[in-house]
Every structure is written in C-alpha cells, then in structure tokens.
C-alpha positions, 0 to 999 in steps of 0.5 A: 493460489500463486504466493510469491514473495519479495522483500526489499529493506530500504534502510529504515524501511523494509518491504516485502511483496506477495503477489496471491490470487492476482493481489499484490501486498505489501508488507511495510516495516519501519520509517516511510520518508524522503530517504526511503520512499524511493524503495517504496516507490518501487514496490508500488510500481503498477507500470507495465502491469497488467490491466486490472492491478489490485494492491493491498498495503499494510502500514500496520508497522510504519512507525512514521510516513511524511508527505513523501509517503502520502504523495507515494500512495496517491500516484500509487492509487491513481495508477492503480485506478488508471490501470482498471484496477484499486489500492486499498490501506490496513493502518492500525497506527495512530501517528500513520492514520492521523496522517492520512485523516489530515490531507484527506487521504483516507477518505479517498483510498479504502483504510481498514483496520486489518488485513482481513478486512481489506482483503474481505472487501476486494471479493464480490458483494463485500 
C-alpha cells in the first residue's frame, strides 16, 4: 500500500492529499470560497492523470463552501468521469451538506456520511 501524503494550506483552507492503493483523498479543512478554491482546484486536478482516477473528498471539517466550491466539485466529477474514473464526497456538515442537497449535487456525486463508507463503496460488490 503506497501512502503519499501532501498538504497544502490555502489561507483559510488547508488540504492534504494521500494518494492509497490508487485513490487519491483529500482531507479539507476550514473555508472553501472564491479566495481559496484555487488552492482546491489544484489538489482536485485529474490532468494528465492517468486513466481510471479515483478521488474521495472529505468536507467533514469545511465550515463554509460557496458556489465556487460547488463549481470546483462538478469540473472535478465530470474530469474524473471523463477520465474513466469517479469522485466520491464524506460530508457530515449540515451548512456544507445542505449546499450541495440545494443545487443538486448530491444527488449526482456519491455523499457518505464517513470515510469509511466511501471508501466501502469503491471496492467491488459494494
């Protein structure tokens, strides 16, 4: 089991990255709106990935996500998905959940309530 890990602060956003047995997480922390999702944007970057890309985001601990997080997440999803691969969400949050419950998005991008359980739902027969 490969585990690299990166974090990257992006002033009231911090992210840190572990790429694990071919799924890239991002662990979110603080604040996603239009002065830090470039920062975002970045660590969700699936160009010139390779075929197959599979990322899991925890919002658990983002306290607040305008619409520039919510545009972050669908390019995100639909490059993962062009890429042959997926995008899944953990979101305990009910600020960060009703969010996406209002534009749509979860209904669209896989939320679970855990890591666990999004990463249950990427193996086989799950």
């Amino acid at each position: 089991m490969a585990d690299n890990r990166e974090a990257v602060g992006h002033g009231r956003l911090s992210v840190v990255r572990t790429d694990t047995d071919g799924i890239t997480v991002l662990g979110l922390d603080g604040e996603i709106d239009h002065q830090s999702v470039g920062g975002l944007t970045r660590a969700m970057s699936v160009a010139g990935a390779p075929e197959g890309r599979r990322v899991v985001i925890d919002l658990s601990r983002v306290t607040f996500m305008d619409s520039s997080g919510v545009n972050a997440l669908i390019t995100a999803f639909q490059s993962a998905q062009a890429a042959q691969g997926w995008l899944r969400l953990v979101v305990v949050r009910g600020a960060v959940l009703r969010t996406l419950q209002l534009v749509g998005l979860d209904t669209v991008v896989p939320c679970h309530p855990t890591m666990e359980d999004a990463l249950a739902s990427t193996r086989p027969g799950a």
